[in-house]
C-alpha positions as CSV (number, residue, x, y, z in Angstrom):
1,X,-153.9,133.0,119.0
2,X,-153.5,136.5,117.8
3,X,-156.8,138.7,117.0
4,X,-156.6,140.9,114.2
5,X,-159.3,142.6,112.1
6,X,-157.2,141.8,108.9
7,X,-158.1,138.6,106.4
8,X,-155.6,135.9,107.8
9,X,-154.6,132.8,105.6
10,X,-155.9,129.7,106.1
11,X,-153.2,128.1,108.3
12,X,-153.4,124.1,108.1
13,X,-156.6,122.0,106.5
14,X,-157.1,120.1,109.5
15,X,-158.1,122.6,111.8
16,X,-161.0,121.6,113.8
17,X,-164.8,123.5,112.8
18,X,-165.2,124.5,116.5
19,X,-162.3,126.3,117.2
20,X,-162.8,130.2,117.7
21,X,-162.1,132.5,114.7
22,X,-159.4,135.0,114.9
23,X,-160.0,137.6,112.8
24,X,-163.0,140.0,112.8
25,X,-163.2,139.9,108.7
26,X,-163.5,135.8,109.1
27,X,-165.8,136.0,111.9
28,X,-167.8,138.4,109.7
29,X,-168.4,135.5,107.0
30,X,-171.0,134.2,109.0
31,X,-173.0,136.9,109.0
32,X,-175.7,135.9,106.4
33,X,-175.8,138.0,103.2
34,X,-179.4,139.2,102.0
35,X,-178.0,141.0,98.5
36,X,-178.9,139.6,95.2
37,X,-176.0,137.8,93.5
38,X,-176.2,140.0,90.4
39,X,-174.4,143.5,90.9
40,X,-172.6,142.4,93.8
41,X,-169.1,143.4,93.6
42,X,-168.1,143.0,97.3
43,X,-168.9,140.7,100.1
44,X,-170.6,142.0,103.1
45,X,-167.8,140.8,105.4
46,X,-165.3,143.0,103.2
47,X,-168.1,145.7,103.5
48,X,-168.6,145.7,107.5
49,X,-164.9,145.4,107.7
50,X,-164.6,148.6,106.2
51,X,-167.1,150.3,108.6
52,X,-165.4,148.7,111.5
53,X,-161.9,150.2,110.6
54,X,-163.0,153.6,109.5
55,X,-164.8,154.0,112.9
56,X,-162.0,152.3,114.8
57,X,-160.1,155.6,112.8
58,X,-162.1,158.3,113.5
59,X,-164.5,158.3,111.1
60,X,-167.7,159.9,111.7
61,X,-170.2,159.3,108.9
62,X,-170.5,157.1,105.9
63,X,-168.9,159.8,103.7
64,X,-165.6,160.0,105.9
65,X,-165.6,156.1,105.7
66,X,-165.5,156.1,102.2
67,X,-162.9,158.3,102.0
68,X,-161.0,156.9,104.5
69,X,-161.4,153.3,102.4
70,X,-160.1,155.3,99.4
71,X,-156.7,156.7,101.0
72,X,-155.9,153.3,102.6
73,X,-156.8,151.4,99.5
74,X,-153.6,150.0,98.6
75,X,-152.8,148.5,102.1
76,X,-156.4,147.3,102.2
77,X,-156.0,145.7,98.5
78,X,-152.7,144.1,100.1
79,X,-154.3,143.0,103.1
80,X,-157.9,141.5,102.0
81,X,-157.0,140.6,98.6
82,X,-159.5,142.8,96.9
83,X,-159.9,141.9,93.2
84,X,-161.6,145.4,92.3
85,X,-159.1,148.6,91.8
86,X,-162.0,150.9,93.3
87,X,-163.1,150.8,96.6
88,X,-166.7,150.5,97.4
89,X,-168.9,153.9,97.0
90,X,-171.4,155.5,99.8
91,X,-174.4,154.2,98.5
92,X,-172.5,150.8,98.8
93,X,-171.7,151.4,102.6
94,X,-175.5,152.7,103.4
95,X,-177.5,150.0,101.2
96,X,-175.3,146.8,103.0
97,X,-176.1,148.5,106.6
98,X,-179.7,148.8,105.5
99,X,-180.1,145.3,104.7
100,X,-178.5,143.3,106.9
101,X,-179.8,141.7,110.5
102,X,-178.3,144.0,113.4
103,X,-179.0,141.4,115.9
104,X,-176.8,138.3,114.0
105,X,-173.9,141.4,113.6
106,X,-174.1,142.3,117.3
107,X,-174.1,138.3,118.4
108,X,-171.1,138.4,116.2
109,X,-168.9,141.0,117.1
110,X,-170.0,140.4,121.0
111,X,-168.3,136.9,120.3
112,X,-165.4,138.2,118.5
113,X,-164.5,141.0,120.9
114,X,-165.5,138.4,124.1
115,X,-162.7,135.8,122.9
116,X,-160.2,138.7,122.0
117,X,-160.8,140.2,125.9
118,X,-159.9,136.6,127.0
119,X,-156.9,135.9,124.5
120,X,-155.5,139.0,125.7
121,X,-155.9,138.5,129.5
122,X,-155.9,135.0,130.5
123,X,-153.3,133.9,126.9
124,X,-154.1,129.7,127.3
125,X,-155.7,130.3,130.4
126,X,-159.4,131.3,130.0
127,X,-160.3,129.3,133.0
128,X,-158.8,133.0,134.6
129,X,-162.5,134.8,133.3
130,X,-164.1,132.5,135.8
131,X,-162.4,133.9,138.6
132,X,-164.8,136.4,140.6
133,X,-162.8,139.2,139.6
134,X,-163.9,138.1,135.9
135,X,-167.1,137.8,136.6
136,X,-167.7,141.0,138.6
137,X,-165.9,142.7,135.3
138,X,-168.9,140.9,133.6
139,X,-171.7,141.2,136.0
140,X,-172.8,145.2,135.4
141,X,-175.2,145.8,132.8
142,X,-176.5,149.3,131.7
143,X,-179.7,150.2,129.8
144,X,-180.0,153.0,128.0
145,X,-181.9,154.9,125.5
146,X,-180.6,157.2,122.8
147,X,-182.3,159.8,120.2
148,X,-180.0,159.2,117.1
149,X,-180.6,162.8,115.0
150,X,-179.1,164.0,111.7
151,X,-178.2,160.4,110.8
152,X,-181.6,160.3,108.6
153,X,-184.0,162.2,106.2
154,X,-187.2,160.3,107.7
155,X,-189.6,163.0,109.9
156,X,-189.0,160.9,112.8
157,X,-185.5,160.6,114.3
158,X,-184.3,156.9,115.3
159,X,-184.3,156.3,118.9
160,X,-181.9,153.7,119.9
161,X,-182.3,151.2,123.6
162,X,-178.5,149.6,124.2
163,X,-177.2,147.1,126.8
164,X,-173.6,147.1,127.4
165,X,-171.2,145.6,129.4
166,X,-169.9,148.6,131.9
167,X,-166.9,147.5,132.9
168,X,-165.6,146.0,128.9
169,X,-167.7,148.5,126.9
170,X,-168.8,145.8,125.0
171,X,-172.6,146.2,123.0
172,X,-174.5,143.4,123.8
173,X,-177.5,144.3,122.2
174,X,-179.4,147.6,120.5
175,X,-183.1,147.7,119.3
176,X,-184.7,150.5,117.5
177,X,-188.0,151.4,119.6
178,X,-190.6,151.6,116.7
179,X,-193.5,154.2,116.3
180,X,-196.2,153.4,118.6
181,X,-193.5,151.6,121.0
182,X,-191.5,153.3,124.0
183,X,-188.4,151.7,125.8
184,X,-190.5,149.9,128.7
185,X,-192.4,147.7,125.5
186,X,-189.1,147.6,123.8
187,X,-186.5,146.1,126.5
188,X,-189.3,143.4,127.9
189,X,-189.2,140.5,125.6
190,X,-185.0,141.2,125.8
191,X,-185.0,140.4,129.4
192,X,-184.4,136.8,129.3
193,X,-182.4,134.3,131.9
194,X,-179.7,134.7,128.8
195,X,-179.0,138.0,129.8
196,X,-180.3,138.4,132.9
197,X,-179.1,135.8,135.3
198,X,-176.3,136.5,137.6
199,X,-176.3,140.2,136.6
200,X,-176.6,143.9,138.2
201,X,-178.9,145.8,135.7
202,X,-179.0,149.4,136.0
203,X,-181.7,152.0,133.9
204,X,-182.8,155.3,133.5
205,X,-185.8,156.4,136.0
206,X,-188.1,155.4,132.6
207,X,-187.7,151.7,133.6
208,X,-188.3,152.3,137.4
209,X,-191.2,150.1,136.8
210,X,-192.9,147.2,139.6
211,X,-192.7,145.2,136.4
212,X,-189.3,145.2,135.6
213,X,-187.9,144.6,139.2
214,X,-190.1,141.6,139.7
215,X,-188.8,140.2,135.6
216,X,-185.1,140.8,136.8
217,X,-185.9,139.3,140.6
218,X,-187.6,136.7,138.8
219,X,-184.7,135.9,136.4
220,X,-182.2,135.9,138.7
221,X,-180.6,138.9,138.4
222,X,-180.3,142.5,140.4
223,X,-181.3,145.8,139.9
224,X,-180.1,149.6,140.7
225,X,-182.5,152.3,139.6
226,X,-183.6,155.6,140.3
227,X,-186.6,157.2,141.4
228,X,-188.2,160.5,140.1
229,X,-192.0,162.0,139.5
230,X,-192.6,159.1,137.0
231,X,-193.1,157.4,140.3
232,X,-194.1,160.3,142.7
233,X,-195.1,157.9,145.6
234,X,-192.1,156.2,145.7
235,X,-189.9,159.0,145.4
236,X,-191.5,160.6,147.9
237,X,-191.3,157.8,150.3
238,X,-187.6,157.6,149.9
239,X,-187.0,161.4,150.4
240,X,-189.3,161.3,153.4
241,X,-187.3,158.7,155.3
242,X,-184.0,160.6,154.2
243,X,-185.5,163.9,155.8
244,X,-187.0,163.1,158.0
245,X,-186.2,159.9,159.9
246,X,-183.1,159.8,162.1
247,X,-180.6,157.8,160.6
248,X,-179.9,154.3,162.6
249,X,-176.3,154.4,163.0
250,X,-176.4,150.3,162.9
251,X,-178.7,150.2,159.5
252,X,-177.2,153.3,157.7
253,X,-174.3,153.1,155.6
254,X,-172.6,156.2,153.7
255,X,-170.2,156.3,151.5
256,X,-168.3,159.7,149.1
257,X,-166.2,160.3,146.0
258,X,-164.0,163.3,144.8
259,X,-163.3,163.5,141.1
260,X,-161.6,166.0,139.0
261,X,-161.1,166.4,135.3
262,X,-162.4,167.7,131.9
263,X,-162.2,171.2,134.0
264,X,-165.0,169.8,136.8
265,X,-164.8,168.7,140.4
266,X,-167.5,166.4,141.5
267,X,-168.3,165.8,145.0
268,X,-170.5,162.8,145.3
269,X,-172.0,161.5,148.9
270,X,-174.8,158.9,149.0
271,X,-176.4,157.2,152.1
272,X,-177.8,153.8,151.6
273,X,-180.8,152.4,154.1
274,X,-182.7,149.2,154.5
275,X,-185.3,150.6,156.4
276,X,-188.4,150.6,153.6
277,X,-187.7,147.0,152.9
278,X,-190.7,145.8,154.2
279,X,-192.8,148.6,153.5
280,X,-192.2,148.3,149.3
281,X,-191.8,144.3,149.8
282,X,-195.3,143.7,148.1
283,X,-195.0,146.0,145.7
284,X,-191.3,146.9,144.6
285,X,-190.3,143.1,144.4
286,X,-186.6,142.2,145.5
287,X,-185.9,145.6,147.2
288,X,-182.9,145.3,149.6
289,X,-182.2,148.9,150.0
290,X,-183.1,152.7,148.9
291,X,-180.3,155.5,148.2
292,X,-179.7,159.2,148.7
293,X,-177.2,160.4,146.3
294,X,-176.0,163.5,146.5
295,X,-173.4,165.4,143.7
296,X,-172.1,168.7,143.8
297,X,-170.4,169.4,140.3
298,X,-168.0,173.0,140.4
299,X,-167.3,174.2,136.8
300,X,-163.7,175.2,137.5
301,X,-163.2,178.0,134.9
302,X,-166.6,179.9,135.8
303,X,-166.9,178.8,139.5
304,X,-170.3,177.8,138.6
305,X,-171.9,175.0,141.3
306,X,-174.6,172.5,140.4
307,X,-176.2,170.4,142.8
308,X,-178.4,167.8,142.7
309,X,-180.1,165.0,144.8
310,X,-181.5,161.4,143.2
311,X,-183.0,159.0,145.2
312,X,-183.1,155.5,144.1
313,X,-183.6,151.7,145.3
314,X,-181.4,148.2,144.4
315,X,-182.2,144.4,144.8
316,X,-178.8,143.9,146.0
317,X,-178.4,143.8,150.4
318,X,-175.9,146.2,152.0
319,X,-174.4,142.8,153.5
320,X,-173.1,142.1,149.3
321,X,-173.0,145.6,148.1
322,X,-172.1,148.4,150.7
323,X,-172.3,152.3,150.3
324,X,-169.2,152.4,148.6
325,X,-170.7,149.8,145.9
326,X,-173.9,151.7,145.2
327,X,-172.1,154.4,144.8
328,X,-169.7,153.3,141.8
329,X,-172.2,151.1,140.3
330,X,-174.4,154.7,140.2
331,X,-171.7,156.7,139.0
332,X,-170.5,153.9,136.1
333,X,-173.9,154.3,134.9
């Protein structure tokens, strides 16, 4: 099966309904169309298409799409079979992206883009994705919440909550929070056992929340976050024991990380502990262990140092996820 984004043609009659869609512009037809018939001179697979592969150029706005539609419009024409001579217009590009449903799009392209991970790695073998590697390659979610500015004349800029895959980069989902909401209200009625179960979700300090560790617990899935003065007596818990408290050799695990590039060397060092297990058990549900991390960042061109210490707490027992562990999960984040 070969994955393309380009219109294929139909290859036999008799191919069964249920099997998998290879090409992005075909798996787009099922996204449904909310346009009026009248005036509509391109379908909204075409449309999205057009996005897609602009992007996938360089393209950083709706104007350099459209241009970039315009330049390739004779291999595009060849490709899709486009009927008009012109190529869609701006206004085209931002009225379709108004209108249609985000959530059916992201379902869509997660599928697409999850079947063209598994063509490509396992070929006839997608039994392979079960392995435990492909599942750990699976298994870490992160949440996280961006302020999207410039992208709109409204007085209030568009802030954007995400969950994506770490390890693939694949979207899974992305919700505008709405006036009068904040990301806490926003992610809760996402956390489901769809997209919970069997994974390690990781968050901002935001979502360091007594609620959100008992939904995840709850649903079956695990938790790394961090603690700061949006929860002042848990943070200062943590910090106390790591100040304070002699570490037990037997309990203690500890774990570092050099990395150089984009002209910066990070030092990273985190000590892990399951010592306040039982004094958050009844009210940081799930808790297996709290963090120290540590990074050292060294501007190489100015010699300039930053440091910094975060202290944090995870669902998942040193016995599964050692130092080492906490520490990449943090720093994939």
């Amino acid at each position: 099966m070969d994955y393309t984004t380009l219109k294929l043609e139909t290859r036999t009659r008799e191919l069964p309904e249920q099997e998998a869609l290879t090409s992005l512009y075909e798996a787009l037809q099922r996204l449904p169309d909310p346009r009026r018939a009248q005036g509509k001179r391109y379908s909204l697979a075409f449309v999205i298409t057009m996005v897609l592969l602009a992007k996938l150029s360089g393209a950083k706005n709706l104007s350099a799409v459209t241009d970039w539609a315009r330049h390739q419009k004779e291999v595009l024409h060849r490709s899709f079979g486009v009927s008009h001579s012109r190529m869609p217009c701006q206004n085209t590009y931002r009225s379709v992206l108004t209108c249609i449903d985000a959530q059916c799009l992201d379902e869509i392209l997660a599928d697409f883009f999850g079947r063209w991970e598994a063509q490509s790695r396992c070929g006839n073998e997608p039994s392979r994705l079960q392995t435990p590697q492909g599942q750990a390659d699976h298994r870490h979610l992160a949440i996280d919440g961006k302020t999207i500015r410039a992208t709109t004349d409204e007085p209030f800029p568009v802030h954007q909550l995400s969950c994506y895959e770490v390890t693939t980069g694949r979207v899974l989902w992305h919700r505008n929070v709405q006036q009068k909401q904040n990301e806490i209200s926003a992610l809760a009625p996402l956390l489901t056992t769809a997209t919970v179960k069997g994974r390690i979700l990781s968050a901002d300090a935001m979502h360091t929340q007594r609620d959100f560790c008992a939904r995840v617990t709850r649903l079956g899935g695990d938790y790394l976050l961090v603690a700061k003065d949006n929860q002042p007596s848990l943070h200062e818990d943590i910090a106390d024991l790591f100040e304070d408290a002699k570490p037990d050799q037997r309990r203690w695990q500890r774990a570092k990380s050099w990395d150089k590039g984009h002209g910066r060397l990070e030092h990273r060092e985190i000590v892990c502990s399951p010592d306040l297990n039982e004094w958050f058990a009844k009210t940081w549900e799930g808790i297996e262990q709290v963090f120290r991390l540590e990074r050292t960042v060294t501007t190489l061109k100015t010699g300039v140092v930053h440091h910094e210490i975060v202290y944090g707490l995870s669902s998942l027992r040193l016995q599964e996820a050692s130092a080492s562990k906490i520490l990449a999960l943090a720093r994939a984040h």
